[in-house]
N, C-alpha and C positions, 0 to 999 in steps of 0.2 A: 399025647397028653390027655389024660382024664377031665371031661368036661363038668365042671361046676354044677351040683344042683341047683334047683330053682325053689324059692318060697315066696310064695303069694300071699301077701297080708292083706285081706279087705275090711276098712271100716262097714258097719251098718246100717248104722241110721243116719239116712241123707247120703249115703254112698251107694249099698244096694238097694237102697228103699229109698221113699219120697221123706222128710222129716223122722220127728222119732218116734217111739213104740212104743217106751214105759209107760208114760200114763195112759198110754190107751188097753196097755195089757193090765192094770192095777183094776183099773175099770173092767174089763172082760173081765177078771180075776175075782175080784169082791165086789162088783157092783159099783154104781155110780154115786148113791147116796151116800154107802162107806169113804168111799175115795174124796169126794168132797168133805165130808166130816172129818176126816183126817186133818187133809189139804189145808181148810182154812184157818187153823191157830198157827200150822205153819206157812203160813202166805209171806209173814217178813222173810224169813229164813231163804223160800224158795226163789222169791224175789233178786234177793241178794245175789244167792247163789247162782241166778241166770246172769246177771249182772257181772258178779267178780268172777265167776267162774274157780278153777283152782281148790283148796278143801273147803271152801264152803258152800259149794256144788257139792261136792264129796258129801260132806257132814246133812244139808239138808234136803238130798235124795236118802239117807239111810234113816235118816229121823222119820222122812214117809214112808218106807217102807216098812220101820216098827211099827208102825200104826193102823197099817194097813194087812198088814203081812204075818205076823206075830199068834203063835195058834191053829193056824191053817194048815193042814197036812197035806207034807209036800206032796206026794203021790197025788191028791188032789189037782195041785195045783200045775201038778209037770202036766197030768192029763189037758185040764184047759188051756194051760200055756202051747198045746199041741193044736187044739182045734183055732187057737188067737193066731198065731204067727203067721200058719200056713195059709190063714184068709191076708191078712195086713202084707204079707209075699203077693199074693196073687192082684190084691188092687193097688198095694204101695211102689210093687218094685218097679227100679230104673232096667228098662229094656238093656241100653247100651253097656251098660254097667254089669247086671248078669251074665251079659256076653261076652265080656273080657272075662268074668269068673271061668265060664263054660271054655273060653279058650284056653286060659293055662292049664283046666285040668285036662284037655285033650291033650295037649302037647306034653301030658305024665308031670308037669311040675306040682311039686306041697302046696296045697293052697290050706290059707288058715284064717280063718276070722279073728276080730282083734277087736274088740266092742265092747262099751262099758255095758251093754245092756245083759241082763242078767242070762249067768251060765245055764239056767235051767230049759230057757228057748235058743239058744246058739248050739245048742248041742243036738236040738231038734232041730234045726237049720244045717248042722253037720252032715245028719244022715240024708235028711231030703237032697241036698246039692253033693253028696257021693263027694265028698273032700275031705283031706285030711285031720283038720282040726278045728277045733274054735277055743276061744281065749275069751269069756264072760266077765262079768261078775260075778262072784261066788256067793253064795247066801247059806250062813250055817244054820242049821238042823239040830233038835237038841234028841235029845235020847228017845222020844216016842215016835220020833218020825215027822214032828211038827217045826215049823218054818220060828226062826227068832225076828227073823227082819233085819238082823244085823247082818252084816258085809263079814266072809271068812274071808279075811286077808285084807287089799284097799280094792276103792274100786277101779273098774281096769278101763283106765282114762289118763291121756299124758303122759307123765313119767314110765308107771305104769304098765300100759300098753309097751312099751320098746323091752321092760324088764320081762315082764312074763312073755314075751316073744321070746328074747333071745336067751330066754331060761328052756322054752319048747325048741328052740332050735340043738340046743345043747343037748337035751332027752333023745336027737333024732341022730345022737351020733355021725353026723357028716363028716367022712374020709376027706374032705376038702369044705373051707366055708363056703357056704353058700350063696349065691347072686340074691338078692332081698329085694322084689319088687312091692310097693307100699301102695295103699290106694287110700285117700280118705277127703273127707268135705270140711272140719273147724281146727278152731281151734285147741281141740284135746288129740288129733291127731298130730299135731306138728312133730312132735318127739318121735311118733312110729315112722314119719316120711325123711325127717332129718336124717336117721338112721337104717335107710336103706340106700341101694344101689342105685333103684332107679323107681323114685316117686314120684306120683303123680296126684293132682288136685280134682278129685272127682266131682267135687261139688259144681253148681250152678250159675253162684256170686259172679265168676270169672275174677275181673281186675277189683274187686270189692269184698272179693272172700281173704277168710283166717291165711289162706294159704296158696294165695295170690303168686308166691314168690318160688313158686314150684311150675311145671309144665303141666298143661292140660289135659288130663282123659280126652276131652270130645277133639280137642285138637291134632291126640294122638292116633285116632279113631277116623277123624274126617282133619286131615293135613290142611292147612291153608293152601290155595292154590299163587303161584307164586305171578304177581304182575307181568 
């Protein structure tokens, strides 16, 4: 009997890295005084949107990014999004966590990132980590080659995240479905781990995290030892 391929979804921020990336790539990206000029008319908004989470997270992350993002030629901006990541890898990332990346792509499984954080550095984090895929958020481009700040498509958080996975799984024509191992730290992962074979809670929270109700990376790493 033919054995089932393997697909490896990692969340990013707070999964392979310590917290998240955006604002500090907005900042690398356009500077600090932009990014705050932005930032504070939309302080309710952001506010909010940390708070409910769901589209109004959605809605006032892309209202910052018009503001911020809007004019700046992407070629630009993929250049600095190259020299930001790869430093915020190097002093952000989770050892243990990297590890488990680095083990499934030895044992030949798909591994795929699954991150709302924008497509333009997951795809630089594609090549660097020699993996399959990454799954961003998308940010359209208009005819000069300059950045709108708006979202192509939603952003890829939640819902989201499980659809454009199992839209890439589909593209990757598997003679048999696939085993879907999930990795992620909040609440906007719950739909990618719900929807796999075998998820796991990589976050830190432990019995206080979004996704509590899932088995543990470090536990699956370092087993409890039994009384």
């Amino acid at each position: 009997m033919e054995d089932s391929p393997v697909v490896a979804a990692f969340d990013l921020d707070g999964t392979l890295t310590e917290g998240g990336s955006v604002f500090h790539w907005l900042r690398f990206v356009a500077g600090d005084s932009t990014v705050a000029r932005a930032a504070l008319p939309l302080m309710g908004p952001l506010i909010v949107g940390a708070i409910r989470s769901g589209h109004w997270a959605d809605s006032a992350k892309e209202r910052l990014f018009r503001a911020v993002l809007a004019g700046r030629d992407v070629d630009e901006v993929t250049a600095a999004s190259r020299e930001f990541i790869l430093h915020h890898l190097s002093e952000e990332g989770r050892p243990q966590v990297l590890a488990r990346l680095n083990w499934h792509r030895e044992q030949g499984h798909d591994v795929v990132l699954v991150s709302a954080s924008p497509q333009i550095y997951v795809d630089i984090l594609v090549a660097e980590f020699k993996i399959t895929g990454g799954l961003g958020t998308r940010l359209a481009v208009d005819t000069r080659g300059k950045l709108t700040g708006s979202y192509l498509g939603k952003n890829c958080r939640g819902t989201e995240k499980m659809r454009r996975l199992n839209e890439w799984i589909s593209s990757r024509h598997y003679d048999i479905d696939p085993v879907i191992f999930a990795y992620g730290n909040s609440r906007g992962d719950r739909r990618l781990l719900a929807g796999a074979t075998h998820p796991f809670d990589a976050g830190k929270m432990g019995r206080w995290g979004a996704l509590r109700a899932y088995p543990r990376l470090s536990e699956e790493i370092h087993p409890r030892r039994e009384d």
